[in-house]
C-alpha positions in Angstrom: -10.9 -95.1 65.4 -12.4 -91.8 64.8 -9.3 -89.8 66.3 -7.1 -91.7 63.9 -9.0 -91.1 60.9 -9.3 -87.5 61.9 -4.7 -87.4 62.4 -4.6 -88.9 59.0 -7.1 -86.2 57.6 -5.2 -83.4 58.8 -1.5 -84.6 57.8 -3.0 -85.0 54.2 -4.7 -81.8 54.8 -1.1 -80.4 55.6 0.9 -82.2 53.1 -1.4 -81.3 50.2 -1.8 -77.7 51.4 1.9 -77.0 51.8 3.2 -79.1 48.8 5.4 -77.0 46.8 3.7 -76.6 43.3 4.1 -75.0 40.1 1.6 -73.8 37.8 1.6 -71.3 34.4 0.0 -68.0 33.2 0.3 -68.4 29.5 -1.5 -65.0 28.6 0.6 -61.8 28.1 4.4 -61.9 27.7 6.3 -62.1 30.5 10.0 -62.3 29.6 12.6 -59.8 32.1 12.1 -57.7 35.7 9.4 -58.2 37.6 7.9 -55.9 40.4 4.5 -56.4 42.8 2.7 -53.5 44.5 0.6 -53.4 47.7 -2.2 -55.1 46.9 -0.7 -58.4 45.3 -0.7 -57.3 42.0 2.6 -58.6 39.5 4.3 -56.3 36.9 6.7 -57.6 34.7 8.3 -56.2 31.1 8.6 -57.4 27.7 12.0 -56.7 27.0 11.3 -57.6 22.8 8.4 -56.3 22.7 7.2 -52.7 24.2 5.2 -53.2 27.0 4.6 -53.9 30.6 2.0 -56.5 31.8 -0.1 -56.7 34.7 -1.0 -59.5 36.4 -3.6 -59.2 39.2 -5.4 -60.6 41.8 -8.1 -62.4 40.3 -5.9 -63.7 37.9 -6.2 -61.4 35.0 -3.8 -60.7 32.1 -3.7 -56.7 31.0 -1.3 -54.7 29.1 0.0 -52.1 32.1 1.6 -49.7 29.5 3.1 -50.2 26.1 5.2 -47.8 24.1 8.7 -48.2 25.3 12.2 -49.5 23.8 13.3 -52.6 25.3 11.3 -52.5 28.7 13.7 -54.5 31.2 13.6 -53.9 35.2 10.6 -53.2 37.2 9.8 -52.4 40.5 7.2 -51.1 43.1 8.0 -48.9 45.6 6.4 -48.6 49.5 4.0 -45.4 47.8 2.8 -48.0 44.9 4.8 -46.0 42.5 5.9 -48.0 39.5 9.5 -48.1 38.3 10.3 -49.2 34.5 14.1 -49.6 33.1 13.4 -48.6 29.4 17.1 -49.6 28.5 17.2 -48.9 24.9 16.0 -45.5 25.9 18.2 -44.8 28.6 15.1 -44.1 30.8 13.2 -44.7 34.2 9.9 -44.0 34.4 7.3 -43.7 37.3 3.9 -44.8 37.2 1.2 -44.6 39.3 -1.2 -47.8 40.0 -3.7 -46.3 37.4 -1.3 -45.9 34.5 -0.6 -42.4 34.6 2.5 -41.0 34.3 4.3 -39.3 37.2 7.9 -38.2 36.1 10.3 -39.8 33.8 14.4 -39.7 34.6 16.7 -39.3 32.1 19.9 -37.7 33.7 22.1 -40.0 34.6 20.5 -42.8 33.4 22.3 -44.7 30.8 20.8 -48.6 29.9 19.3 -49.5 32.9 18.7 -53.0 33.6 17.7 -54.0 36.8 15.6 -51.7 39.6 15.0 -52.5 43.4 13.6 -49.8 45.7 16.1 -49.5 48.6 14.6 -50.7 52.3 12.7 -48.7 54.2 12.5 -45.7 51.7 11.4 -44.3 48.5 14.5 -44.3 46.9 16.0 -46.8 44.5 18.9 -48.6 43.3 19.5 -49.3 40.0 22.2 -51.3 37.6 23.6 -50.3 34.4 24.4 -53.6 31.7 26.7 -51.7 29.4 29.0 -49.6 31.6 29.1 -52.1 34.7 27.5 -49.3 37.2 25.5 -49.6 39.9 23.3 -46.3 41.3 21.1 -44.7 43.5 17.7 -42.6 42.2 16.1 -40.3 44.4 13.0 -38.6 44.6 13.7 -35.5 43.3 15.7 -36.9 40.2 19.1 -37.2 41.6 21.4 -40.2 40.5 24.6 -41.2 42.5 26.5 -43.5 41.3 27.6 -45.8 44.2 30.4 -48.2 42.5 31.8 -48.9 38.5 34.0 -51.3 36.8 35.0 -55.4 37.8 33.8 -57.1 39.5 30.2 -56.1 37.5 29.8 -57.6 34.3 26.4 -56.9 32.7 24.6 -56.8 35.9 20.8 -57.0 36.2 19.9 -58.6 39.5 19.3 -56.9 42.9 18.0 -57.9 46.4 18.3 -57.6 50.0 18.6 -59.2 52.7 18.8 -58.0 56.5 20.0 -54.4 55.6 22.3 -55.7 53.3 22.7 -55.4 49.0 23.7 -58.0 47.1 23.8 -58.0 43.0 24.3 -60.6 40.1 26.0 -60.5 36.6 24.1 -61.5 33.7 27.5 -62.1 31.5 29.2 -64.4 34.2 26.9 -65.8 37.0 28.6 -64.1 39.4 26.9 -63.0 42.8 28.3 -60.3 44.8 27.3 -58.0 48.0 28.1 -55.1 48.3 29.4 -53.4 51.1 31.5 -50.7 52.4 32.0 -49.2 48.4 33.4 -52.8 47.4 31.6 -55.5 45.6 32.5 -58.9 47.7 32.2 -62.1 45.8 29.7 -64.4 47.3 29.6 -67.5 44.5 29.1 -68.2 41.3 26.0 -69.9 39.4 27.4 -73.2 36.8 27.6 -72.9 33.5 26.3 -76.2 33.3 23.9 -75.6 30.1 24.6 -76.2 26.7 24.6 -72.6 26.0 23.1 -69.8 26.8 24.8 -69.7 30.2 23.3 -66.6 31.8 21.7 -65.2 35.3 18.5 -63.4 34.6 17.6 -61.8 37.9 17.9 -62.0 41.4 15.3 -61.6 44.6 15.2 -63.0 48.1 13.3 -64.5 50.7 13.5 -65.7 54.3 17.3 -64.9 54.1 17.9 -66.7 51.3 18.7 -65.3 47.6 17.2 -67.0 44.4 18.7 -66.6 41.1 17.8 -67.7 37.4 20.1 -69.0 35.2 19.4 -69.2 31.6 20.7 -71.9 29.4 20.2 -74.8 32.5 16.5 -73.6 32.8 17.3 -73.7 36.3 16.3 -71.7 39.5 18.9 -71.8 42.2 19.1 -71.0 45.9 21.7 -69.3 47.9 22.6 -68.9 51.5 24.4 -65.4 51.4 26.4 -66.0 54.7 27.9 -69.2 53.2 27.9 -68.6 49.5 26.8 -72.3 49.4 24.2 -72.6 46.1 22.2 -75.5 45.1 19.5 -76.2 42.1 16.1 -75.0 43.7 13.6 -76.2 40.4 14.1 -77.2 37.7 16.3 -79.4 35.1 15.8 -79.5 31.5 14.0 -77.5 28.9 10.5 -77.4 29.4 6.9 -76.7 30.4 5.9 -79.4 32.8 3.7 -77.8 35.9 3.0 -79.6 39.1 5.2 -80.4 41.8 8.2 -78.7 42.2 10.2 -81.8 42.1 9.1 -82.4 38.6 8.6 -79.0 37.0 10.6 -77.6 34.4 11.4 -74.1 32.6 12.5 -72.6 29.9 15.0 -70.1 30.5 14.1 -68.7 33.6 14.7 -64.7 33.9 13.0 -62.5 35.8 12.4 -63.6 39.3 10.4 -62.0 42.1 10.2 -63.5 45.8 6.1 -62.7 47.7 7.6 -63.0 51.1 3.8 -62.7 52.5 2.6 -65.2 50.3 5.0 -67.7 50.2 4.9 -67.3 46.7 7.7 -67.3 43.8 7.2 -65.6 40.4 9.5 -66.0 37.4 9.0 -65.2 34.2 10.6 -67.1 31.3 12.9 -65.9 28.5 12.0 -69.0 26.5 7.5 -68.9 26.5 7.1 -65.2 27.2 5.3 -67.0 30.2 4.3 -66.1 34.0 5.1 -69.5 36.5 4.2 -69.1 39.5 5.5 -71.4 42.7 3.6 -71.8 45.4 4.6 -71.9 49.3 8.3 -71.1 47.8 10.2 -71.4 51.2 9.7 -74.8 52.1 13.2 -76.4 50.2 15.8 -73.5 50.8 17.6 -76.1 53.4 18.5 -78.3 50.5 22.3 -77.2 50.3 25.4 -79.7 50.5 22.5 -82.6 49.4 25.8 -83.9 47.6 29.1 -82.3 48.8 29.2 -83.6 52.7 32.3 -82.8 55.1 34.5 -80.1 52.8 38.0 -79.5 54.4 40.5 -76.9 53.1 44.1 -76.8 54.4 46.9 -74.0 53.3 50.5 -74.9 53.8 52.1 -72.2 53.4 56.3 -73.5 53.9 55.4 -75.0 50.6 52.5 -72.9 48.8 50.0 -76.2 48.5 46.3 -75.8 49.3 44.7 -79.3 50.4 41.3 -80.0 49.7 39.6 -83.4 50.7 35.6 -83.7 50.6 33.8 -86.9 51.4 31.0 -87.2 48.8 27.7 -88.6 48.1 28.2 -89.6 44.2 30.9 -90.1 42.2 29.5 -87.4 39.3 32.3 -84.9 37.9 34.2 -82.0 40.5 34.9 -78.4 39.4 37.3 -76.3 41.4 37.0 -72.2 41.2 39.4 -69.7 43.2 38.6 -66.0 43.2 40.2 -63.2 44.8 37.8 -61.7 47.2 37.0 -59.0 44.5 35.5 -61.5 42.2 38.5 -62.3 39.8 38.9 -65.8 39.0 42.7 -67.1 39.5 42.2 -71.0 39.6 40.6 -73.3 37.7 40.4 -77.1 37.7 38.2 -79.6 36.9 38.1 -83.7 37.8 36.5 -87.0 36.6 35.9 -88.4 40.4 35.5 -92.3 40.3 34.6 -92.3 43.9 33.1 -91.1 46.8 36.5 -89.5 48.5 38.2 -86.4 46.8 41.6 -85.7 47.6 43.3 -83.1 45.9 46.7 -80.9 46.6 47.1 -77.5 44.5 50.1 -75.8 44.0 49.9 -71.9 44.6 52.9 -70.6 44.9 51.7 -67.7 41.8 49.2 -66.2 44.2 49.6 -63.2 46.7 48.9 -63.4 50.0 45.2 -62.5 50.8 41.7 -63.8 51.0 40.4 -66.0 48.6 36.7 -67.1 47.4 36.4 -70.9 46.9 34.3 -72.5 44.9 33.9 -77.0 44.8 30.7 -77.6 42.6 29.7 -80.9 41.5 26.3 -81.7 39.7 24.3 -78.5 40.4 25.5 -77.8 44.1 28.3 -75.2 45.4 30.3 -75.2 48.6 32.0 -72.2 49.2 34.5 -71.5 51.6 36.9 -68.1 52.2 40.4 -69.1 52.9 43.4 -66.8 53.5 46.8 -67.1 51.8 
């Protein structure tokens, strides 16, 4: 009797201490990038407002620094140097962990957004909203710019993952990685809110990207080999804390990903509010929940792509094909009435290649690469 009593007190031990939970830091205003340093402690920017606020350790709310234009994307480097975006100065500055000023970077700046500091070094990477750019800053001050143009539109997120750099779009949800000088389209968030349809930031953890998008006041998950995306928290506008199944947001934006700690931050657009997630990792394996057995066929004698899915629910299908680069060619969307989708595309207008696509229904994304 006793060794049963003592197997039931650990597995509620381990259920209640691994529970995914959410809870809220309501002091301060938390609304864009977010950054962490060394010792645990969370920075994060007030883009209408004109500060920086620290979060710490023991729970405390303080103003980091105030004074700037539009504060957006923050980050911490491995030296505990802080990086602000002042985008409506057209500035990055560097901060010690006191507060004091180390150097500021004007040259070559122009409205930065987002700021991540590159692997293994001292250097970092930054995104440009305006003029679509993505760029490298060095120690000594120099900026290289490393790609320009489409596929980028308005882009703010950055992460990595094994070595490799992946950005979002704020404008268009789209998620990209980049690699050998070319932005490679990975998926596409839903514009399934009522407006407002926007991806705040990006980050990553065990392999796996997380992205906030706006108007659904939803956090979503991403397996970057796959491209496959599904709704990680949240559903409708709100403030409800607890367990993740049940939690809500309002508009999600900054993200940050505590690999150590198990441990997601995100700031909302909506409350100027910090909500933290605790052991964050235990649901990235939630893809294809409601998209089960995708097939894809290309006839080619008579230009027709074939796609079949066997399905879970009967709720509505939206079809997406993108040239590799990110450009959207195809677009079609269904009222299933039951649980087998079978569905033959003409396209005969499209050049040969390889093609991004995307089958969403209710929140989760399959994608697949096929070549024409």
């Amino acid at each position: 009797m006793y060794k049963k009593i003592t197997l039931f007190a650990f597995l509620f031990f381990i259920a209640v201490s691994f529970s995914q939970t959410v809870s809220t830091v309501t002091d301060g205003n938390f609304y864009d990038g977010i950054g962490q340093d060394s010792h645990g402690n969370i920075y994060c920017s007030d883009f209408f407002g004109d500060s920086v606020y620290k979060y710490d350790t023991n729970g405390n709310v303080t103003t980091f620094k105030n004074g700037f234009t539009n504060p957006n994307g923050v980050d911490v480097n491995e030296q505990d140097e802080i990086f602000i975006c002042e985008n409506g100065a057209s500035t990055i500055h560097k901060y010690d962990t006191n507060g004091s000023l180390i150097t500021s970077y004007t040259s070559g700046v122009n409205g930065p957004t987002g700021i991540r500091t590159i692997t293994g070094t001292t250097n970092m990477l930054f995104v440009e909203y305006g003029n679509n750019t993505l760029k490298r800053l060095e120690q000594d001050g120099t900026v290289t710019t490393l790609f320009s143009g489409f596929p980028l539109n308005g882009p703010s997120g950055i992460a990595f993952i094994n070595g490799e750099t992946y950005i979002s779009n704020f404008n268009d949800r789209k998620i990209m990685r980049f690699e050998n000088n070319m932005m490679i389209m990975i998926t596409q968030l839903p514009a399934d809110g009522p407006n407002n349809n926007f991806l705040g930031f990006l980050s990553a953890s065990n392999s796996q990207l997380f992205a906030t998008q706006w108007g659904a006041h939803k956090i979503y998950s991403i397996d970057p080999t796959t491209g496959n995306t599904s709704v990680y928290a949240g559903s409708t506008n709100g403030i409800t804390d607890g367990d993740i199944s049940v939690a809500q947001f309002s508009f999600p934006n900054g993200i940050y990903a505590d690999v150590e700690n198990n441990i997601l931050y995100v700031s909302e657009a909506g409350t100027n509010n910090l909500r933290i997630i605790e052991n964050a990792a235990l649901s990235i394996d939630r893809f294809n929940s409601n998209l089960i057995d995708l097939k894809l066929i290309t006839n080619n004698q008579n230009d027709t792509l074939k796609i079949t899915a066997n399905l879970n629910s009967n709720k509505n299908i939206s079809i997406k094909l993108f040239e590799i680069t990110g450009k959207e060619v195809l677009k079609r969307n269904y009222t299933n009435t039951n649980t087998s989708f079978n569905e033959t595309i003409g396209i005969e207008n499209l050049s040969s290649g390889i093609y991004v696509l995307l089958f969403s229904q209710e929140g989760q994304i399959i994608s697949r690469k096929i070549i024409i």
